[in-house]
N, C-alpha and C positions, 0 to 999 in steps of 0.2 A: 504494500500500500504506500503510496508516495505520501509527501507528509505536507500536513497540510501547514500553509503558509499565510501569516499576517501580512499586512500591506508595507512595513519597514523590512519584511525579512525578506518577502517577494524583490522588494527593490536590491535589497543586499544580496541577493542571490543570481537574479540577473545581471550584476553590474560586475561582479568576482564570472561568470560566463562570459562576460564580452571582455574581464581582462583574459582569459583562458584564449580565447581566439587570438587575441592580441601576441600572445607569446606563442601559440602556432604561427602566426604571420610571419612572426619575426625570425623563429627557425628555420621554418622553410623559405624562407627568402636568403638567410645566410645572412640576416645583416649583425655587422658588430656588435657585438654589445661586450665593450668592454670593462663595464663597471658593475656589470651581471646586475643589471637593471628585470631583467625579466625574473630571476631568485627574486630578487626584493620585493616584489607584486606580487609573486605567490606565498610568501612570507607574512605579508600582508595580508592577504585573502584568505592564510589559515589563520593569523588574529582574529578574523571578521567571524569565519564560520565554524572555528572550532575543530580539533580535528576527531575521527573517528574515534570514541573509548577504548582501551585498550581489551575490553573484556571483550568485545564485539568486533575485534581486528579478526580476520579469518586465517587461514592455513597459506592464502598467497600473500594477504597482506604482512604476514611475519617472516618471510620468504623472501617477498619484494625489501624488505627493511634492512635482511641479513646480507642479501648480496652488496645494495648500497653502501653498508655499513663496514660491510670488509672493501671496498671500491675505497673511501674514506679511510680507512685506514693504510691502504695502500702503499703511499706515501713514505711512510714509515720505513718497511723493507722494501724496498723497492732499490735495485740496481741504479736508478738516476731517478731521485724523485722528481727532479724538475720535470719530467715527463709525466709521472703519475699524478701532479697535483691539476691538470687540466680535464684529466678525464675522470678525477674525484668532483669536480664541479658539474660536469656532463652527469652523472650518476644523482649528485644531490639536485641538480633540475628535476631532472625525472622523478627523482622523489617526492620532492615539490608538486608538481603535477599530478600525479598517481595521489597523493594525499586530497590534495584539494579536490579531485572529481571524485574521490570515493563520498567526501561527503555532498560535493555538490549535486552529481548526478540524482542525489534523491528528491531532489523537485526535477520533474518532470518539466516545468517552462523552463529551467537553467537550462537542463540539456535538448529540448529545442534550441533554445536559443545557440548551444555551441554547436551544434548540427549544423544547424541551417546558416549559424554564422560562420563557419568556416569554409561554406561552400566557395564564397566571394575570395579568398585567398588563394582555397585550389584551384577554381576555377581560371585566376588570373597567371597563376602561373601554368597551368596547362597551356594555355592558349600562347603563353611569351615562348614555352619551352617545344609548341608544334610550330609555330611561329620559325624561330629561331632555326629550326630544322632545315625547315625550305629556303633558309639563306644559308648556311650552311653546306646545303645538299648545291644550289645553286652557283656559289664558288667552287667546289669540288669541279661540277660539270666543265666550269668557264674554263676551267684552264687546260681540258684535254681529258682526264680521266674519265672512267666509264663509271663507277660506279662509285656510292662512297663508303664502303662497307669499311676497306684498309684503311680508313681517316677517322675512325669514329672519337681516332682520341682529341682529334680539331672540335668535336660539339660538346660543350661543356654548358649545358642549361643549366639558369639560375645558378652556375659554377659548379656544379656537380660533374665528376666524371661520371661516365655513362653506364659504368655498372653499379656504380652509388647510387646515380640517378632511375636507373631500373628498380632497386630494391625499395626506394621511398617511394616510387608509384605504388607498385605492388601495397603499400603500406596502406597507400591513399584509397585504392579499389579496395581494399580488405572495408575501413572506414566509412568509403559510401555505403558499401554493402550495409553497413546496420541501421542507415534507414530506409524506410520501406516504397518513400516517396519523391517523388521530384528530383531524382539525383540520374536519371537513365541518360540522361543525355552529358554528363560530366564524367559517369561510367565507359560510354564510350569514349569519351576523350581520352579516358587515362586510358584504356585498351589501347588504344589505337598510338598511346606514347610509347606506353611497354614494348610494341612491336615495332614504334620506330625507333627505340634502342639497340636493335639487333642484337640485344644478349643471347649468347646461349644461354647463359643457369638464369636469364628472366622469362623464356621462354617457356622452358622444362616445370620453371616455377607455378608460372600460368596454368600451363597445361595440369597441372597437379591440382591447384585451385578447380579449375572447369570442371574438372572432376569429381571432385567431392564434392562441388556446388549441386552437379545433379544427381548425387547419390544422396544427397541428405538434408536438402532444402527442401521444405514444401510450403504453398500448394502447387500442383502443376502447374501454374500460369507462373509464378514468380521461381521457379524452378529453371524454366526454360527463356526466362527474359536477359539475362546475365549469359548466360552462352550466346545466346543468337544476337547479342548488342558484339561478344569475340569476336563470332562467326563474321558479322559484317565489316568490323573492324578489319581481321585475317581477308579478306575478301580486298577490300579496297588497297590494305598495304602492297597485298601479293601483286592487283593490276597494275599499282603505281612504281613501286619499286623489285621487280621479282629478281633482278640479279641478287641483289642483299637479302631478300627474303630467302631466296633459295639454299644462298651463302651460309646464312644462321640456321637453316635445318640440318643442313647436310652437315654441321656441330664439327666436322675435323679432317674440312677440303683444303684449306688453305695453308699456307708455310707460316702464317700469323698466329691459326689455331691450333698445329701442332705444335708449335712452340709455348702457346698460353697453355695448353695440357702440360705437356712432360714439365716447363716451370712451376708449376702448381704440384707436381710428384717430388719434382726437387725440393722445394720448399716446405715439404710435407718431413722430409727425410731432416732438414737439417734443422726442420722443429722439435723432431723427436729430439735428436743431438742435443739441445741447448735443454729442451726440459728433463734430460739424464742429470744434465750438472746444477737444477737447482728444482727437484720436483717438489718439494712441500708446499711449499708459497710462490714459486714462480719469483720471474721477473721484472714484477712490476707491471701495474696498467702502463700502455702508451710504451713497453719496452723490445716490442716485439720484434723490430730491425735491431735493436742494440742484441739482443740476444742472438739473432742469428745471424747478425755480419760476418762475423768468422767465417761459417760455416757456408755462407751462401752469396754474401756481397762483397766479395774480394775479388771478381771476375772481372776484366774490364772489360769484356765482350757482351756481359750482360748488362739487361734493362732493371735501372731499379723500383722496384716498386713499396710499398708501404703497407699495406694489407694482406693480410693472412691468408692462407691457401685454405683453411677454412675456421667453421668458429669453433668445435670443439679443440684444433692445431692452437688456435690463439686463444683458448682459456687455460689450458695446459702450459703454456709455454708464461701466458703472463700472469695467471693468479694462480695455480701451481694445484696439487690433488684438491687441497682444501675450497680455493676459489672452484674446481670445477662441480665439486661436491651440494654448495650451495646451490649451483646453478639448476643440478640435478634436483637438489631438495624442490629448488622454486620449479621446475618441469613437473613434478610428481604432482606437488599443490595443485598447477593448473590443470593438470590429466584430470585429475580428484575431480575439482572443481565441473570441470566442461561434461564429464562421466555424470555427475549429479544433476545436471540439470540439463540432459542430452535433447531432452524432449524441444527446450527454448530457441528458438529460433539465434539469437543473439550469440549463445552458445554455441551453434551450430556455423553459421559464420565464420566466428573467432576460429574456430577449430579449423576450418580451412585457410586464413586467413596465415596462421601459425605454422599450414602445414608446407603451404608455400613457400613460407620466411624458411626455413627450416633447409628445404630444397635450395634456396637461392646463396643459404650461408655456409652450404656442403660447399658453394661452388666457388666462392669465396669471399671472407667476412671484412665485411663494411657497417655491421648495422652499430658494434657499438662506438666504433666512432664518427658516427654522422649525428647529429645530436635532433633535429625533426625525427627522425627515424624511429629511435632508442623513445622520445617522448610521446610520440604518438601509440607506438607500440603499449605503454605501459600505462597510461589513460583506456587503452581498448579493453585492455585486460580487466578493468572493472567491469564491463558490462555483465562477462560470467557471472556474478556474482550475485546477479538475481535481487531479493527480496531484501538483502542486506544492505543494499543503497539506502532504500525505504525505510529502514527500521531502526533509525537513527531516535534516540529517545532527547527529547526535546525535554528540558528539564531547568526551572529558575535558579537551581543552583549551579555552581562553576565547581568544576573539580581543580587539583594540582597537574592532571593532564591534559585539561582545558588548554593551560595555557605554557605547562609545564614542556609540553613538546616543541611548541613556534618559536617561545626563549630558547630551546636547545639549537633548533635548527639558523634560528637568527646569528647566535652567538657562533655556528658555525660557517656562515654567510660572510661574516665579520674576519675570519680567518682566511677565508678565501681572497676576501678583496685587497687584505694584505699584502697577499703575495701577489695579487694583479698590480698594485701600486709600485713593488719593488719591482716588479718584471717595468713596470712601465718606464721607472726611473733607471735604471740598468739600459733600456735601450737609451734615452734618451742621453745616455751617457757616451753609448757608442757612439751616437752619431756626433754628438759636440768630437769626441775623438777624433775622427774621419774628418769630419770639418777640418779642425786645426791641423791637422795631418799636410790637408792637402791646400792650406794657406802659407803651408810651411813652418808653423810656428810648433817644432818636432817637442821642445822642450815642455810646452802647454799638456799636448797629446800625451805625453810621457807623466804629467803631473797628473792628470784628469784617471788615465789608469791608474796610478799609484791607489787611487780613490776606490778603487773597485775590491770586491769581495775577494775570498780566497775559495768559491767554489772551481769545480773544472772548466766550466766555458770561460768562467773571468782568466785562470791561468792559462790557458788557450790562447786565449785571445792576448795577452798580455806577452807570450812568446812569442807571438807573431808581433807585434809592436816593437820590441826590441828586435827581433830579425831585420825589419824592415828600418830601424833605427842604425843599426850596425853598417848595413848597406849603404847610409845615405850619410854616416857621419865617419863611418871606421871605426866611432869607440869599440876595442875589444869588450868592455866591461858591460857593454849594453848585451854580447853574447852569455857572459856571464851569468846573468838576469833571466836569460829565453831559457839557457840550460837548469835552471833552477827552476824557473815556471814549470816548464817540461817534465821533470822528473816527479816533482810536485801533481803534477795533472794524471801523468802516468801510474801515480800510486793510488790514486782515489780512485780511476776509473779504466780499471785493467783491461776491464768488454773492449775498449776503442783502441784496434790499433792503429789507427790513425795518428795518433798522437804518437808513436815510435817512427812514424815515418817523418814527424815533423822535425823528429828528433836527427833522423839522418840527417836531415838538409841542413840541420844545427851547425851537425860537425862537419859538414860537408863547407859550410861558409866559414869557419875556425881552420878550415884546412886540414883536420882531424881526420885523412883518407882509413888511416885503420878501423877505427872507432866507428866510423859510419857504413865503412867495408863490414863490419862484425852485424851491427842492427839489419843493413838492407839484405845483405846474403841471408840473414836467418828470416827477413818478413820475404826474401823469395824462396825461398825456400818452402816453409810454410804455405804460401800463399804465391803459386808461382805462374797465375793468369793475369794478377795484376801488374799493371803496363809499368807503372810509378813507383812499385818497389824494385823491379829490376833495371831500370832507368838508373835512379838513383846506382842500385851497386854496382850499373857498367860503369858510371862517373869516378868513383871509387876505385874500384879496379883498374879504369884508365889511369887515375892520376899514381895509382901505386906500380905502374909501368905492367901491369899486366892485360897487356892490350888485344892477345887473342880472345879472353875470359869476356874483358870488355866486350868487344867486337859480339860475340854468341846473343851477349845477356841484352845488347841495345836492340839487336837484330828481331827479339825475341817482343821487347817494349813496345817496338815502333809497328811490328804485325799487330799485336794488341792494341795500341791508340794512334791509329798512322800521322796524326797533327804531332806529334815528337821528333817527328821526320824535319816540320818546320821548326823544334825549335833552338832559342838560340845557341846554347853549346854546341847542338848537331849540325846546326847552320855553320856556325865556326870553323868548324872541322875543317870546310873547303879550304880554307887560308892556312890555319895552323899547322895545320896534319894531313894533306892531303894524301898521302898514300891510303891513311885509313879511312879517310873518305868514300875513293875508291874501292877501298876492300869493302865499304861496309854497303855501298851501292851494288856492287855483286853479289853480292849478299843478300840483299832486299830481291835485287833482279831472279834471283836464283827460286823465290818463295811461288811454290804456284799451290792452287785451291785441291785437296784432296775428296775425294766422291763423298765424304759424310758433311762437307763443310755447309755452312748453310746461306742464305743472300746475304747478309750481314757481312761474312766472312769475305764473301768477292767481293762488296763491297769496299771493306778495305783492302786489300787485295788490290781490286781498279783504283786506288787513291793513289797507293804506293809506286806503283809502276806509271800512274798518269805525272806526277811529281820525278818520275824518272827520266819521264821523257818519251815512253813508249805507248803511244797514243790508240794506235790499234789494237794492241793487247788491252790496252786500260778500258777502251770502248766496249770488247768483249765481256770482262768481266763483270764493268757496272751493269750493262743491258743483262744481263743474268740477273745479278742482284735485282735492280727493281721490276724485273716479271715475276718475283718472288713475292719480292716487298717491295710495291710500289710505294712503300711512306716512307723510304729512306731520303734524307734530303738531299745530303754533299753527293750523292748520284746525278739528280738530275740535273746539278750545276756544271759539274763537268761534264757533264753530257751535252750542256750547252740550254740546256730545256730552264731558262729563268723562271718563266710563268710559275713552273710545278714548284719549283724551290722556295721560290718567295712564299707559295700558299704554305708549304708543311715549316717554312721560316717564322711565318707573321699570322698563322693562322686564317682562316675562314672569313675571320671579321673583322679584318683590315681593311678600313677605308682608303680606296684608291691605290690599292696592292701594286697596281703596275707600276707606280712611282717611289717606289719604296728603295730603298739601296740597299743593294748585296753587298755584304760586308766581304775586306779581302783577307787572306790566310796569312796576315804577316808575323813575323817571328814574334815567338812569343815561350819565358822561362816553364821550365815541369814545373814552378811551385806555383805560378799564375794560374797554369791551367787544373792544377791539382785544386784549388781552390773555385773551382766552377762544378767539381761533382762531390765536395766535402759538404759545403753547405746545409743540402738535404738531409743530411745526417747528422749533422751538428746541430740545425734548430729543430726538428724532433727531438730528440735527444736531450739537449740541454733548454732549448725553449727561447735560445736567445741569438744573433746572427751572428756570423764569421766574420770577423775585422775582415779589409777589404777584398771582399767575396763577389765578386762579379753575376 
């Protein structure tokens, strides 16, 4: 029985519904909020309405409490908390949310009102994100290409990548689904997005939903309205677009999709790996690349990614037996739960809606870190709940849980924004840094560090300051400094070896060839696909006269990153050393493609020999490479084809793309360009940017 409502508690109750919509708006649009303005209003809104008694919390609600509760604790043990403390705030939203529609959902006009209010958001953004499509789809065509399937990573609606963006649809269709009315035509719209995502696992996901929608829906009419809305959708994508449709069925035609498979086997393997060496607790939320870089992003032929190969691989790996155990508990709850009350439409729903999600996060997991996703998800999960929205006991007296829970949650709100205030101050430090850096005023730059903390991205970044300081003044003592950060940085956060490779280049600028011969032979060693650590020990090696050694180990860098080729020590060479120039050209010359190799591989392959000089052979090998992978870009530039370059250069949405200018290949140090793929790693990771990181 819904409960009945005075005319102050009616208004209090619609007015906490349309802030509800308000912080869906705001998630699914992606907009900043970096003062976690949207916690605050639902902090607020559990002041207003009180939160659920604890006697009357249910089996998911205690569920839902303990997963968040160890997310929050996180932090704590966690391999780099600065990673864990953003996705301890993602967790306490959703908590937020989840609390406030347990109690609000029990007036029936609040949740009209967030129904029907929230249609105006999804709706808007469906329409930007099919929108967006056919411009998208429409630069693709302009420049020659046939289809846009090999581009999908150029359409980033509302900024989502596209299998992100697959799984908050799915989230969104789950969502209209639980109302009965007016929503057939926004259903088809999201149908018809899902399919223009071209996901595999959003597909398989669909197809799973459609399924259980007509084994367990009733009455026949609304049974069969929700398939035949696919049905037309599938109908119209297949006329409109049938190469990418075709593309996406046939799930592992292409050299793009065999490779997104067996990446996802690899990545599976070198989760196992990491969760051996810390299974009780894991890694840490948000540590999920720091734990497997070792093992799986030390390649420099591979593509890196940030998302788990799938979600039981990334709860293992980042909250460890005990985090996966919880999660289990909370599955059991909801099974319970949806088993109980199987008859209810609402629960019937959910249960497909779930079983989807489930399919889509085998294929791999994006839900908990997209924060619309993770919140919508945990609002729907009230619905099971049946009669328990309703039976909320409306009482003049206030208990100490009344209010005793919002004080808690406040005062952890208040912890949060802490650390948002420091983070924000910590940037704002960098960039005064970078400033004076590049005014020249090195002494300033040098003061403003001194200022900074002693965690690892501050020493980091503070060795790189004094690098760059040494360079530009000669003080030795300023290496003194970098080597002291470095070792410093290295003891705190053993996961990165990054930070040993910075440490070569340390001793590599000290002149130190042994020292840094010792570090780079053991990270090639170790790690002997990476282009940058055997770079560094050919440098090494050459300067300790051992120039065949050299010779092997650059020959081996520069097939891994062929831009090494241009840079400037190797460039040097011609003047300096030119016999080994030559040797190291015969060398390169000598490299040809072996039958397992893949486009990527001729790719560089055609780089290397077109920088040689052998124009024919380099023509050969790139038109290989992009019949493979037409998205490769430095192909189609020495190929001569600007148009295609520029598009996978500046993307889709670049106004007035033809006049855009092609950047040239000019010399450029390994530690410059070593600082354009550290980055990525560095601010996940630590949460804060790479002194001057391009």
């Amino acid at each position: 029985m819904p409960v009945r409502e005075s005319a102050p508690m009616r208004w209090r109750y619609t007015g906490v519904a349309l802030l509800l919509v308000f912080v869906m708006a705001i998630l699914l649009f992606r907009v900043t909020d970096t003062y976690q303005v949207c916690s605050l209003s639902l902090i607020g809104a559990l002041f207003l309405l009180r939160p659920l008694p604890f006697r009357q919390w249910t089996r998911v609600d205690v569920s839902v409490g303990l997963v968040v509760l160890y997310d929050l604790l996180s932090p704590i043990c966690a391999v780099s908390a600065v990673a864990a403390i953003p996705r301890a705030g993602v967790s306490f939203l959703t908590l937020l949310g989840y609390l406030v529609s347990r109690r609000l959902f029990a007036s029936e006009r609040a949740l009209r009102v967030v129904r029907f209010g929230s249609f105006l958001p999804i709706g808007i953004a469906l329409a930007l994100a099919i929108g967006s499509f056919f411009v998208f789809r429409s630069s693709v065509l302009e420049v020659g290409f046939a289809d846009t399937y090999p581009f999908r990573f150029l359409f980033r609606p509302l900024g989502y990548i596209t299998n992100v963006w697959a799984e908050v649809l799915l989230l969104i269709l789950g969502w209209l689904c639980l109302a009965r009315r007016h929503v057939g035509f926004l259903v088809f719209l999201t149908i018809g997005a899902i399919l223009l995502s071209f996901s595999r696992g959003a597909y398989i996901a669909l197809a799973v939903y459609m399924a259980l929608w007509l084994a367990l829906i009733k009455p026949l009419r609304e049974k069969v309205r929700v398939p035949l809305l696919a049905l037309l959708a599938l109908l119209l994508v297949g006329l409109s677009f049938p190469a990418e449709l075709g593309t996406t069925l046939a799930m592992n035609r292409t050299v793009s999709q065999r490779q997104s498979t067996s990446g996802r086997i690899d990545a599976t393997r070198a989760s196992w790996e990491a969760f051996r060496e810390r299974p009780l607790l894991g890694y840490g939320n948000g540590n999920y690349t720091l734990a497997i870089d070792k093992a799986l992003n030390q390649d420099s032929t591979r593509s890196y990614t940030s998302l788990a190969p799938n979600l039981p691989v990334q709860l293992l790996v980042e909250k460890g037996i005990v985090g996966l155990g919880l999660y289990l508990f909370l599955l059991i709850a909801i099974v319970q739960s949806l088993w109980e009350r199987r008859k209810e439409r609402e629960s019937r729903v959910v249960f497909c809606l779930l079983s989807a999600l489930a399919i889509k996060e085998m294929t791999q997991a994006s839900l908990l870190g997209t924060h619309f996703a993770l919140f919508l998800l945990a609002i729907s999960l009230v619905f099971p709940q049946g009669d328990e929205n309703g039976s909320v006991e409306k009482t003049e007296t206030v208990s100490v849980w009344d209010y005793g829970l919002p004080v808690v949650v406040l005062l952890c709100y208040f912890v949060y924004v802490g650390f948002v205030f420091r983070k924000e101050r910590e940037d704002q430090r960098l960039r005064a840094i970078e400033s004076a850096w590049k005014r020249g005023e090195w002494g300033e730059a040098l003061r403003l560090m001194e200022r900074a903390g002693e965690r690892t991205p501050d020493l980091v970044n503070r060795a790189l300051l004094y690098g760059r300081a040494y360079r530009e003044t000669g003080d030795i003592m300023h290496l003194a400094d970098a080597e002291k950060a470095l070792r410093e940085a290295r003891r705190r956060q053993p996961e990165d070896v990054q930070i040993e490779y910075l440490w070569t280049c340390l001793y590599l600028d000290k002149r130190e060839s042994g020292k840094a011969a010792d570090i780079a032979g053991r990270l090639a060693s170790a790690y002997p696909r990476n282009a940058f650590y055997r770079f560094a020990w050919a440098e090494a090696l050459y300067r300790q006269g051992e120039k065949e050694a050299a010779l092997a180990e650059l020959v081996e860098a520069i097939r891994f990153i062929p831009r090494l080729l241009t840079e400037e020590k190797t460039d040097g060479l011609r003047l300096s050393d030119p016999g080994f120039y030559r040797a190291l050209e015969r060398r390169l010359s000598d490299l040809h493609p072996s039958l397992e190799d893949t486009p990527a591989d001729y790719a560089r392959y055609g780089y290397i020999v077109h920088r040689l000089g052998d124009r024919p052979r380099a023509e050969r090998y790139l038109r290989r490479a992009v019949e493979g992978l037409p998205n490769l870009a430095t192909p189609w530039r020495l190929l001569g084809d600007t148009a295609k370059y520029r598009l996978l250069l500046y993307g889709a949405f670049q106004k007035d793309l033809r006049a855009t200018e092609i950047p040239e290949d000019t010399a450029i140090t390994a530690s410059r360009l070593f600082l354009r793929y550290y980055p990525f790693k560095f601010t996940q990771w630590y949460g804060q940017r790479l002194l001057f990181s391009e």
